[in-house]
N, C-alpha and C positions, 0 to 999 in steps of 0.2 A: 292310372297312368296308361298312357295309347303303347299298344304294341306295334303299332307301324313301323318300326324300324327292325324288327325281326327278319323280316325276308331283304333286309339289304337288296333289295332290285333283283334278287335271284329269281330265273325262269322255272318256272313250274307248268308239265302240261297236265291235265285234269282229260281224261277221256270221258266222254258221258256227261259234257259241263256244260249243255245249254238248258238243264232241268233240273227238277229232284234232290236228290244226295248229291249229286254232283256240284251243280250251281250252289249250292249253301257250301259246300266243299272250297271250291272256287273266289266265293266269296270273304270267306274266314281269310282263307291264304293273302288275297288280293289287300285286306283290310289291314293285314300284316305285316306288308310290305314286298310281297313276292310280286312277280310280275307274272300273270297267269296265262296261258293258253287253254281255253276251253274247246276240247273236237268233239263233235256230231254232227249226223248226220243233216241237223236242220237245225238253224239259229229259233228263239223263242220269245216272244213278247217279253219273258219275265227276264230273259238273261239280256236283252237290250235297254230296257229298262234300269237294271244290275248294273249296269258296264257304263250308265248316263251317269248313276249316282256318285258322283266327287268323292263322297268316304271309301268307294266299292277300291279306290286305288285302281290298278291298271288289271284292266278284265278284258281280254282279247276273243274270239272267236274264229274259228276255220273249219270251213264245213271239209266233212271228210266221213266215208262210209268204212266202218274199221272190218266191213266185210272181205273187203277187196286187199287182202294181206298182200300180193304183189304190190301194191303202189305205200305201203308203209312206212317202207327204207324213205320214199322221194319225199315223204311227208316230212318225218323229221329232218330231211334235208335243208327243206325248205323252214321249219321252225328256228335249225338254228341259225339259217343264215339271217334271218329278218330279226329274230331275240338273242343270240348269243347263245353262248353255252347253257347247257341245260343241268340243272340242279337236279329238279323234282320229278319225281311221274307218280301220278297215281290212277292206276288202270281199274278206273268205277267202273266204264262203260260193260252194260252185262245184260239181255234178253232175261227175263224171267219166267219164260215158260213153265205152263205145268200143266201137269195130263196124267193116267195112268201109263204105266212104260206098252205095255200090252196091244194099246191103239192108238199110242203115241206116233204121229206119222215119221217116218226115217228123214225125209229133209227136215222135219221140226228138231230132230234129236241132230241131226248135222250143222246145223244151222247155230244150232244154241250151242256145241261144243267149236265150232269155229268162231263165233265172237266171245265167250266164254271164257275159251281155254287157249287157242291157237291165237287169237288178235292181241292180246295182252301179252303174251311170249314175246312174240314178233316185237312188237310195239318197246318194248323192254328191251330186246336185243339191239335195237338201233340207240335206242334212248342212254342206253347204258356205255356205249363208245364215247359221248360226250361226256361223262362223270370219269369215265377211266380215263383220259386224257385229261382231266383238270383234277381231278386227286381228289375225288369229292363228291357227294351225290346222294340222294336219300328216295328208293322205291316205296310207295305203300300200294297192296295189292286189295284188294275189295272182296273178301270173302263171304262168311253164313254164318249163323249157327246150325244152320241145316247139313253140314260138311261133314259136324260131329253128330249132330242129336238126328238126324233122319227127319223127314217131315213125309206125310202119305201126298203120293200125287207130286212129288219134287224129286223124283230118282234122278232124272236125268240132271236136272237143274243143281242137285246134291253133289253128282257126281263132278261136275265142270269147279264150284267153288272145293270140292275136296282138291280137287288136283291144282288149284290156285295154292293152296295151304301147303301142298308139297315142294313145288315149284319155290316158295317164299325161302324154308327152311334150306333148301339147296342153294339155289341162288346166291343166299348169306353167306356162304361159306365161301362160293367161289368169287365172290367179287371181295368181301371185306377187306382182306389186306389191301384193298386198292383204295380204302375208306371210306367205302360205299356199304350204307345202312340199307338193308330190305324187309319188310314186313310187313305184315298183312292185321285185315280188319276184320273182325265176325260181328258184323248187326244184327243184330234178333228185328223184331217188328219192331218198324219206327215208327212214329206218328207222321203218317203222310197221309197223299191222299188213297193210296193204297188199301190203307189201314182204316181208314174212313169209309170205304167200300164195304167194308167187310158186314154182316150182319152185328148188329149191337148185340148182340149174345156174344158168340165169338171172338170180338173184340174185346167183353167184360173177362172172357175166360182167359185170354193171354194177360190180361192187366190183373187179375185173381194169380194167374200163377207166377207173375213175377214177385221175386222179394220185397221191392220198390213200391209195388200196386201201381205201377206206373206205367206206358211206353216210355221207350227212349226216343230221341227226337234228333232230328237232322244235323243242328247246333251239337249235339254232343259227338255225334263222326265226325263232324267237322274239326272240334275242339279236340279230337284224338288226333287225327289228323296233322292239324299244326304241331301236335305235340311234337312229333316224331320226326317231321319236319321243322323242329327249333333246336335251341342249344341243350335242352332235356333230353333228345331222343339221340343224342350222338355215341350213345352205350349201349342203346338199343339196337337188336338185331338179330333175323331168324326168327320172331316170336312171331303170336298170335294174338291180340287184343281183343276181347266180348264186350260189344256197347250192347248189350238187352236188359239195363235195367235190374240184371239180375233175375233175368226168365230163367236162364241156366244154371242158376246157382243150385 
């Protein structure tokens, strides 16, 4: 049986949605029946492609650099006047930097905790005027498992999705009564191309140490995703979700 009628035409914006986690993200929602706004900073063969396909349902795109937090407010100005009220947000868009902290250069560590930590704030703060005025609304925030478990060489990177985790659980308290759900995601290593980079040793070792012997794959953030964004996730809120497969168990 098709879930397309789940998103009832509800606006969702997707940061980070012209690739990746994001576009499979975008995609699920779009398939669902949500009306999707994809920002980055540059449209993509794959997510043009995405947004032709008739099943994809309504797959938008608007280039936007979520560096430049000054112009953020005009953004979703501008989203809900062309889409209407805004339901969804989910703040993927995230630099993954890693380095040791030590000769980590100071604009790489500024840089990654302004799109990291401060654009998805922002981005949230305006997004979330639109759900408190319509009585309704559902945040998912894009976090790690690196937030909890540490990874060498991801301090910095560690630190930006901890502070995502915290930000989630606060949030939830201060919006809920308004009936607005927030929470956040922790992906361990997904099967991307990322993960395919990796040396085939390496790779063997995270798939050895998950429960599963498996990655998890893009399709399942997504499929968490919608969750929490359908009629299942409306008692959901403040938590933390782990798609790794069971790396962390």
């Amino acid at each position: 049986m098709s879930d397309s009628g789940v998103g009832a035409g509800r606006v969702v914006i997707v940061s980070g949605g012209s690739r990746g986690l994001g576009l499979g993200i975008g995609q699920k929602l779009a398939a669902d029946g949500y009306r999707v706004v994809a920002i980055a900073r540059r449209n993509t063969d794959e997510f043009v492609a995405a947004a032709q396909d008739a099943a994809s349902g309504e797959l938008h795109f608007r280039p936007f650099d979520l560096v430049d937090i000054a112009a953020i407010g005009g953004l979703i100005s501008s989203v809900r006047r062309e889409f209407g009220t805004i339901y969804g947000l989910i703040n993927n868009a995230a630099l993954g930097t890693s380095g040791v902290l030590g000769i980590l250069p100071d604009r790489s560590i500024e840089r990654l905790v302004t799109l990291n930590t401060v654009s998805p704030m922002v981005l949230t703060k305006y997004a979330v005027r639109s759900m408190m005025a319509a009585g309704a609304g559902r945040i998912v925030n894009m976090a790690s498992v690196v937030a909890t478990t540490g990874f060498s060489g991801l301090s910095a990177y560690a630190a930006t999705k901890a502070s995502m985790i915290g930000f989630t659980r606060s949030l939830a308290r201060e919006v809920g009564r308004l009936g607005i759900t927030v929470n956040a995601i922790a992906p361990g290593f997904i099967d991307t191309e990322m993960t395919e980079a990796m040396q085939d040793e390496q790779r063997q070792q995270v798939i050895r140490r998950s429960a599963l012997r498996r990655l998890a794959e893009i399709e399942d953030v997504a499929g968490t995703v919608a969750f929490l964004l359908g009629p299942g996730g409306r008692n959901i809120t403040g938590t933390v979700m782990t798609v790794d497969a069971g790396g962390t168990a």
